[in-house]
N, C-alpha and C positions, 0 to 999 in steps of 0.2 A: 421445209416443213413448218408452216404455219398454222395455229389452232385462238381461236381466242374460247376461255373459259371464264366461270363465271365467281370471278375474284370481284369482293365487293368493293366497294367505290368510297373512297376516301379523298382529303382534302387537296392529295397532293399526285394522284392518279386518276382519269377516266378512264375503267378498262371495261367496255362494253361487248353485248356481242357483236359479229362479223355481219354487216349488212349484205345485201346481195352488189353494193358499189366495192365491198373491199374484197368482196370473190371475184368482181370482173376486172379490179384492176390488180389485184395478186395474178390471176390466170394470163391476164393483158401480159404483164410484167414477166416477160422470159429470161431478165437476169434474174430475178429474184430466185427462180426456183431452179436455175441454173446453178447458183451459188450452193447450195445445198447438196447433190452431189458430187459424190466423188470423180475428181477428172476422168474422163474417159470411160467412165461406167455407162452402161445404160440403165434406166433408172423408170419404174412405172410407178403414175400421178392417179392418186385415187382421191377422190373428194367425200366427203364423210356431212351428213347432217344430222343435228339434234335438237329439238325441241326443251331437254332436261338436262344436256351436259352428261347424260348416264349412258343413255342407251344411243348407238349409233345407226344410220342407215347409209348406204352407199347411194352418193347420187349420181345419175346416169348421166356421164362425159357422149353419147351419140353425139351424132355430126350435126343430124337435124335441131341438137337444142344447144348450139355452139352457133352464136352472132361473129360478125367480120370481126370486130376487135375484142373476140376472146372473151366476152362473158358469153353466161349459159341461162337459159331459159326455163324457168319451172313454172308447171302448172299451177302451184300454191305460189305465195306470198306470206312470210310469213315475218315480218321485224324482228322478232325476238329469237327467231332461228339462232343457233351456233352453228358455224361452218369450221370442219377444220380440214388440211389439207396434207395428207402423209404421202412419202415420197419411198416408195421399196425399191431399193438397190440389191438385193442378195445379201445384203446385211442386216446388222442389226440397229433400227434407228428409230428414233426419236421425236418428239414434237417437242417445240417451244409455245408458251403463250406470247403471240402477237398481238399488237392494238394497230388501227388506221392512224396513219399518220394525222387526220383532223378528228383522233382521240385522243392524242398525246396532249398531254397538260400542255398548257397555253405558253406558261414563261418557259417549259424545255425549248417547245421549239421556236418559240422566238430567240433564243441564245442561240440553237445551231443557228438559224437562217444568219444570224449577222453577222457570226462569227464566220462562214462561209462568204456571205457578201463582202466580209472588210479582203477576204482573199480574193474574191473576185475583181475588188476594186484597185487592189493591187497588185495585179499583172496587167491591168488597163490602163493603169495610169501613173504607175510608180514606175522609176528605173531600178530599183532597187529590191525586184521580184523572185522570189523560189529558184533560185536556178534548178532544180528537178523538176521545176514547173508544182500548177496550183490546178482547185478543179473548177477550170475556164470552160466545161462544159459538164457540170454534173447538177443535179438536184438531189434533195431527200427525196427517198423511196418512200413508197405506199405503204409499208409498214415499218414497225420499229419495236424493239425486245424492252421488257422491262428486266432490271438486272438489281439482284437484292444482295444487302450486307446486314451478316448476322447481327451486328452494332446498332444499324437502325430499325428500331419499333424489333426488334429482334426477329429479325426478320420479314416479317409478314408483310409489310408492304414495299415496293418497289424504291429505292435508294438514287437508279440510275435509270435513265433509257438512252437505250442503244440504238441512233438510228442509223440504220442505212445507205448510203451515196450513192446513187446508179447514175449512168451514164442518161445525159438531158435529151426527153423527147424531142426528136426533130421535127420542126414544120412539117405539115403532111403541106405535098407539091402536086397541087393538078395535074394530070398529065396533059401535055402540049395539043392544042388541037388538029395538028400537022402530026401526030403522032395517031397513026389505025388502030394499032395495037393496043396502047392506052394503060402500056407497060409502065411500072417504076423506076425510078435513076437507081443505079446500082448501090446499093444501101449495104454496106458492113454494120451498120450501127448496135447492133446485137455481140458485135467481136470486143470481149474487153471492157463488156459496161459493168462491172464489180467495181464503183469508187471507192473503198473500204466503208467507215465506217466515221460517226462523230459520238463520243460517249458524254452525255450531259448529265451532270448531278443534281437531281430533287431536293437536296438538301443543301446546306452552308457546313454540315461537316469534310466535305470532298471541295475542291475546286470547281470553280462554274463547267469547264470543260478538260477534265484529268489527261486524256487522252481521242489520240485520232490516227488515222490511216487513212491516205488516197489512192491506194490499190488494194483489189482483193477481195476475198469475204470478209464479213466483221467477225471479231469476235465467237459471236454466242453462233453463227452460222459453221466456225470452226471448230466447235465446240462440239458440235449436232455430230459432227463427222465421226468424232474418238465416242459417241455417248454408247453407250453398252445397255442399252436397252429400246422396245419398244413403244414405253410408255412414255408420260410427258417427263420433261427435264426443265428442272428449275436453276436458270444460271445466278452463281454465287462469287460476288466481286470480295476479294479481300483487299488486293491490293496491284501496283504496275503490272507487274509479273506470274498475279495467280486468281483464275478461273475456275471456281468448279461445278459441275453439272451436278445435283443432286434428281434423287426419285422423288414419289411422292412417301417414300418414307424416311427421307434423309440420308440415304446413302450415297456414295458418288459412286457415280455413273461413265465418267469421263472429268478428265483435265485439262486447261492448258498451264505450264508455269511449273515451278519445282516443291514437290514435299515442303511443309513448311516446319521451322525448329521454332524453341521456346533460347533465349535467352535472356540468364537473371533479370530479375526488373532494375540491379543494383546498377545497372548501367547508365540508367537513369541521371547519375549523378556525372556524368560527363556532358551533359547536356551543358552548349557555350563553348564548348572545346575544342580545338583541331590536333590531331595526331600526323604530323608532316614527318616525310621521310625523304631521299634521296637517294643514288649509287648510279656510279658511273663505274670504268674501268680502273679509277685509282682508289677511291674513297667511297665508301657506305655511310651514311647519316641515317641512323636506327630514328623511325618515328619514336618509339620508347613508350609507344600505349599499353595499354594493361589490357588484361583481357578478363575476359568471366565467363563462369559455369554457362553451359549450354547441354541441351538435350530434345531427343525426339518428344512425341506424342504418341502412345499406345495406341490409339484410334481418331479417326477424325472428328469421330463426335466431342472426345475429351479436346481434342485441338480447338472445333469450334464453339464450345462454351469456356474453353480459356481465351479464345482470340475476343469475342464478347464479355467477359468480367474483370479478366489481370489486371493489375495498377500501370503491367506496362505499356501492356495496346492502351488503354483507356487513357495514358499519359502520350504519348505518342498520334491516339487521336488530337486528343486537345490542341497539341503542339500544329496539326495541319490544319484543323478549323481554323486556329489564329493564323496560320498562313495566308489559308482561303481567302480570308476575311475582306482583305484588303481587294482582291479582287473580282468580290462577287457587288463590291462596294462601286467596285469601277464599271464594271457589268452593266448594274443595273440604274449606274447615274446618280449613284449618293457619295455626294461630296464629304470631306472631312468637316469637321465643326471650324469659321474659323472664330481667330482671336487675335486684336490687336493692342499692341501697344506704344507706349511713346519712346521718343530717343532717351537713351540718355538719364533713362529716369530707372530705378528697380520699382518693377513693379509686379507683385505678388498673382499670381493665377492660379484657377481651379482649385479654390480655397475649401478648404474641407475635404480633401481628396489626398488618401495617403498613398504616397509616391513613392516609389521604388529606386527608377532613377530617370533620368531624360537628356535626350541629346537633340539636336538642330543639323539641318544637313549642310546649311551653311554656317559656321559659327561668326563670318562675316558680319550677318544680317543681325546676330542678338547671341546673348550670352545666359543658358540658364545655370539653377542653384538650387538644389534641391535643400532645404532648409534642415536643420538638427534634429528637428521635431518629424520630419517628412510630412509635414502637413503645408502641400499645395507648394507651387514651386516659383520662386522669383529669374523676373526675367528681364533685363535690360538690354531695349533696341539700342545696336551699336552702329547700322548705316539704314539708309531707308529702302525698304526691299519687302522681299517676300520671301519665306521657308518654311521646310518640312519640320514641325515638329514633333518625334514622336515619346511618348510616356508609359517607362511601365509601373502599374498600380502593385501596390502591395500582396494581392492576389495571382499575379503572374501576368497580370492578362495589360498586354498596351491597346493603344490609343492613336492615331495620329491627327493633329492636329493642322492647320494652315496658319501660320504667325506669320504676319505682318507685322512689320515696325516704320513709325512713318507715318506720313501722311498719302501714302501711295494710292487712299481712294478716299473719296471724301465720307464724312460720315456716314451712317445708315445704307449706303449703297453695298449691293453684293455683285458678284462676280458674273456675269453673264454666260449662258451657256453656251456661249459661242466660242470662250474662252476655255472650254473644257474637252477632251476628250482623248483615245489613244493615237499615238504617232504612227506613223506606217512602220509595220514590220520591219526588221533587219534581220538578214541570214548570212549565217557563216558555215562553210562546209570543209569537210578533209575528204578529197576528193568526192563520190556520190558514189550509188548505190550498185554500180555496173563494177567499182572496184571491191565492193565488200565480199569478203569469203561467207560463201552461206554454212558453216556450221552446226553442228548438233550435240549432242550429248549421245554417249555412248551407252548402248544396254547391255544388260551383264556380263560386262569384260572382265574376265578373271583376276586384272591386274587393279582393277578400280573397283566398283561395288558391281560384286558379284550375282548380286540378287535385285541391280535396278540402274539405274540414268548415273553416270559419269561426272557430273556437279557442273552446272552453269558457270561456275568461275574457272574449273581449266578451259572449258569450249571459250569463254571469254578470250583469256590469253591466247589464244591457240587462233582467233578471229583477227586478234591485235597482230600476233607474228605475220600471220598469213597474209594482210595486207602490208607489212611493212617489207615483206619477203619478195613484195614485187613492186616495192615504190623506193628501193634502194638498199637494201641488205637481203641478197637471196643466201646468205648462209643460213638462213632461219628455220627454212620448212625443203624437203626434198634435198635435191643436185646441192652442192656447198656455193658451187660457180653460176647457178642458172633461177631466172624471177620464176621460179614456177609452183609456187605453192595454187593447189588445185581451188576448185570452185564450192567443193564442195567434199565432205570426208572421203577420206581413204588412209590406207594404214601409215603415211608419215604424220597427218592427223592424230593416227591414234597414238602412234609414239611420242607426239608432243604431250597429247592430252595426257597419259602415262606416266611423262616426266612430272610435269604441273603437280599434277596430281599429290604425286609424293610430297612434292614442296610445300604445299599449303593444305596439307593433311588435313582433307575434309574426313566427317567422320559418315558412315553412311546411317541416315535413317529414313524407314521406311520404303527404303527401294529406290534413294535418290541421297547423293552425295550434298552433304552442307560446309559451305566453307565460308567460314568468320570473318570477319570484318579485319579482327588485325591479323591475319594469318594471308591473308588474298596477296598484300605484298611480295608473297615468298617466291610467285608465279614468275617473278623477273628472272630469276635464275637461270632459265632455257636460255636464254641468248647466252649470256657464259658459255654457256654448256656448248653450244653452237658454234662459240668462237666469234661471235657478233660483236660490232663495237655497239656502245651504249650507254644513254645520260637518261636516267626517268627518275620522274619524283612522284610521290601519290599524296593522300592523305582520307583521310575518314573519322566519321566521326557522332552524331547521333541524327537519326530521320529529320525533318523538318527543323533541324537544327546545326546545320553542319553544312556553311553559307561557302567557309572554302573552299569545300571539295567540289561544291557548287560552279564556282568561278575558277578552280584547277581545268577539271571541265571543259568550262567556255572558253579558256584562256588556250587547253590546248588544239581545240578545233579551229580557235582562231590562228591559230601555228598554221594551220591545214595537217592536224595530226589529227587521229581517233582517239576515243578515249574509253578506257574502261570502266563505266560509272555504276554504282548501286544505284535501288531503286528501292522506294517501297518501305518493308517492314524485314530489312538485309537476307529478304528472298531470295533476289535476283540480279545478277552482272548481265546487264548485254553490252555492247559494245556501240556506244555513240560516235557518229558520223558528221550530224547537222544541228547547228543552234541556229535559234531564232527568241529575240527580245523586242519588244514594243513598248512604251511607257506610257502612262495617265499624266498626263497635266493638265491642270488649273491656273490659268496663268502661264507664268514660267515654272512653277512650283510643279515637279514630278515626286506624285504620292503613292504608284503603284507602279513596280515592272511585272510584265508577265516574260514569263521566259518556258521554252522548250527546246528538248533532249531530238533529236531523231536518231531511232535506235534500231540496232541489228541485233534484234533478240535475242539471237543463239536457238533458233528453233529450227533452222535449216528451212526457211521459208522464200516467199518471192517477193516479198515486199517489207518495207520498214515501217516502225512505228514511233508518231509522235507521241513524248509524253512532260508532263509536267516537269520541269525540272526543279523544284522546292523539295521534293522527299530525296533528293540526292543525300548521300550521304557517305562515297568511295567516288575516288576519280582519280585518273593516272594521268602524266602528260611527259610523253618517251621520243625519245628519237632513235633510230637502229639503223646501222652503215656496214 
């Protein structure tokens, strides 16, 4: 369901109308509108034009005005035309505003194609490639979603776009002249071209690229599916885990992700912190976190003008901007500032600048000192080198620096950019995606929330068992004696989910169960209960600030264990599979990692999704025999 409307044009979007190229290569495009229904539905394509965006007329799909590659033929011409194109299933369904892919602002899609290219460049040429594989045969599609957060410009202009991955045109192949016929070589290319999706962000408050998927529909095309309405649907990004389809009067329309809660902004004050805990079969190590007031939203509108004003979204934003930052730096090829100094000598830097405090990643290469006063910080080179140094200012906000000490280049010279840029990927996996249990959340189960979804952190645990139920403890899920936890729900599922449940007492609001940060813990109890041996430790602790649960994590996938990670704004548990880290350097000097999650939602789906791994902020790392 593609429409383009007439949203005006601002610094950081071209949303124009639909030319008659992006009718013929939407129409050309059979994944595209493939993706859009419902499997196995059959589905009638009706094409709509308008001169005012108000009033619509049906244009005539005949045979006679349909060319070989699927554009269509009109007697007018008209550039300024709107095109939009609704898809009737027997349902109830929706339009998105779409733009052509060579409308999309210029630096999105220069970000996806590279960030695609560095994958394509490494399964060619890297041994150290995807083992699920990369997309070694896809491109952007012809169009792409613009995707809005109430945060920015509050709303009104596009925040993200959402482009598309379809599987890559193939060479068209003359038919052989020895051939009568003048038939086609047998072509499946149409089977499976949904390459999920790449989400790039308009802004420097979000990461240059939050999230991706290389199977499937995207997003806001899943989105279309659940929308409860006829009319257009505007997709609304809050965070990893939560999508929401609004009307044109604000109301939602459809979701994906779980109800969202409010808690205290007082938590605020753990920010820096880690809550680590422990339990094996002899001893428990209580993390000893505190917890704080939590509660629903009476409606979404009051949710979404508190997720837009609170001190604690708006603190919590802050904290992922300064995340970003670093890598929208590395992105786009802006080096750190640097700064040199001598051996041997103290010598005072960034004078007039009040300092917080600062640290060196090598403290090898130089030693700093943030002075009485904090004004500006003393530093003496202690061997001759190069390091990261980073400084946080008395406002909150750091800095990073390139310090030299030494003579390591001669005066006046800078660093060549030859000298710069990211390292090839590395991925680490706990098995792949053929072993993941596709899980869900349960609807009004009488033993959980009666009136709505069963809470993302039992389906979590229940995901964790499930695989560990068939990679060496089948006492977990079903038979005591046998690896047979299923693929997907049924009722030893739901008795797990059941138990969980109990244990980490979510409370239900708004028709989807919420469970807390230090309560998620409680979920290890089923293996006891099972009679399971077991060693796991977790920890958690605040969004874009909470670096061990971060590398608990990483630490445990590099076991080849999965891990149960938060995400977000402690929306959402899914259950991580795949890590992958690349680093920025300058020199030998590494000033930026990027690093991602590859995660099993909990949505009962057929594909996984990449996401940033910086708003971590819960991570498990268990073993079960």
């Amino acid at each position: 369901m593609i429409v383009s409307s007439g949203i005006p044009d601002d610094s950081l979007v071209k949303l124009i109308t639909l030319s008659r190229h992006l009718l013929r290569t939407s129409l050309a495009g059979a994944c595209l509108l493939a993706a859009t229904t419902v499997e196995g539905a059959t589905a009638l394509l009706e094409l709509e034009r308008s001169t005012n965006n108000v009033t619509w007329e049906k244009v005539p799909l005949a045979p006679e005005h349909l060319t070989a590659k699927g554009g269509v033929l009109q007697n007018t011409h008209d550039p300024k035309a709107f095109y939009r194109l609704r898809i009737q299933d027997n349902q109830l369904s929706g339009f998105v505003t779409a733009l052509p892919l060579d409308s999309a602002p210029t630096q999105a899609v220069e970000i996806a194609k590279q960030f695609m290219a560095e994958l394509f460049l490494e399964d060619a040429e890297s041994e150290g490639g995807d083992p699920e594989g990369n997309w070694a045969d896809a491109e952007l599609g012809p169009v792409c979603y613009p995707v809005y957060d109430p945060s920015v410009d509050g709303g009104r202009t596009p925040a993200f776009i959402e482009f598309k991955v379809v599987r890559k045109t193939p060479p068209t192949v003359n038919p052989s002249p020895n051939d009568p016929f003048g038939m086609s070589p047998p072509d499946t290319s149409d089977d499976d071209c949904d390459r999920g999706h790449l989400l790039v962000s308009l802004t420097r408050s979000d990461f240059p690229v939050p999230g991706y998927s290389q199977r499937g529909a995207t997003p806001v095309e899943l989105l279309l599916r659940k929308a409860r309405t006829t009319g257009p649907v505007k997709p609304v990004r809050y965070d990893d885990g939560l999508l929401i389809g609004e009307d044109p009067a604000g109301e939602v329309v459809g979701s994906i992700g779980n109800t969202p809660f409010l808690i205290d902004a007082a938590i605020l004050k753990i920010a820096g912190q880690e809550f680590e805990g422990s339990a094996n079969e002899q001893t428990t190590q209580d993390d000893k976190g505190p917890s704080f007031p939590a509660q629903g939203f009476a409606s979404y509108r009051e949710f979404k003008s508190n997720f837009a004003t609170s001190p604690l979204y708006a603190e919590l934003r802050r904290l992922k901007a300064q995340s970003a930052a670093g890598e929208w730096n590395a992105v786009l090829g802006v080096e750190p500032t640097s700064i040199r100094v001598p051996l041997k000598v103290r010598t005072k830097i960034l004078v007039d600048r009040q300092i917080r405090q600062a640290s060196v990643a090598d403290p090898e290469i130089a030693a700093v000192t943030v002075p009485t006063d904090q004004n500006g910080l003393w530093v003496t080179g202690q061997k001759e080198g190069g390091t990261l140094l980073e400084v946080t200012y008395q406002d909150g906000t750091t800095e990073p620096f390139l310090l030299f000490a030494g003579t390591l280049l001669n005066p006046g010279t800078t660093l060549s950019a030859t000298t710069a840029g990211w390292t090839s990927w590395k991925y680490w996996y706990a098995g792949n995606w053929n072993d993941q249990r596709r899980y869900q959340q349960y609807q009004n189960d009488a033993q959980m929330c009666p009136g709505g979804a069963s809470g993302c952190g039992p389906a979590a645990w229940a995901m964790l068992y499930g695989w560990w139920d068939r990679k060496g403890s089948p006492r977990l899920i079903k038979n005591t004696s046998q690896a047979d936890a299923p693929l997907s729900n049924d009722d030893s599922i739901r008795d797990c989910n059941r138990y969980v449940f109990d244990q980490v007492g979510p409370f239900c609001v708004s028709g989807q169960a919420a469970t807390m940060p230090w309560n998620m813990k409680a979920g290890r109890h089923w293996a006891a209960h099972r009679g399971a041996g077991r060693d796991i430790s977790w920890s958690w602790g605040l969004p874009y600030a909470s670096f061990g649960s971060l590398s608990r994590v990483a630490d445990s996938i590099k076991a080849g264990r999965p891990s149960i990670v938060g995400l977000g704004y402690y929306w959402h548990y899914p259950l991580a599979y795949g890590y992958k880290a690349r680093q920025y350097k300058t020199g030998k000097i590494v000033w930026n990692t990027q690093r991602y999650f590859k995660c099993n939602m909990g949505w009962g789906g057929d594909s996984a999704q990449w996401h940033n791994a910086n708003s971590t902020w819960f991570g498990t790392h268990a073993r079960y025999w």
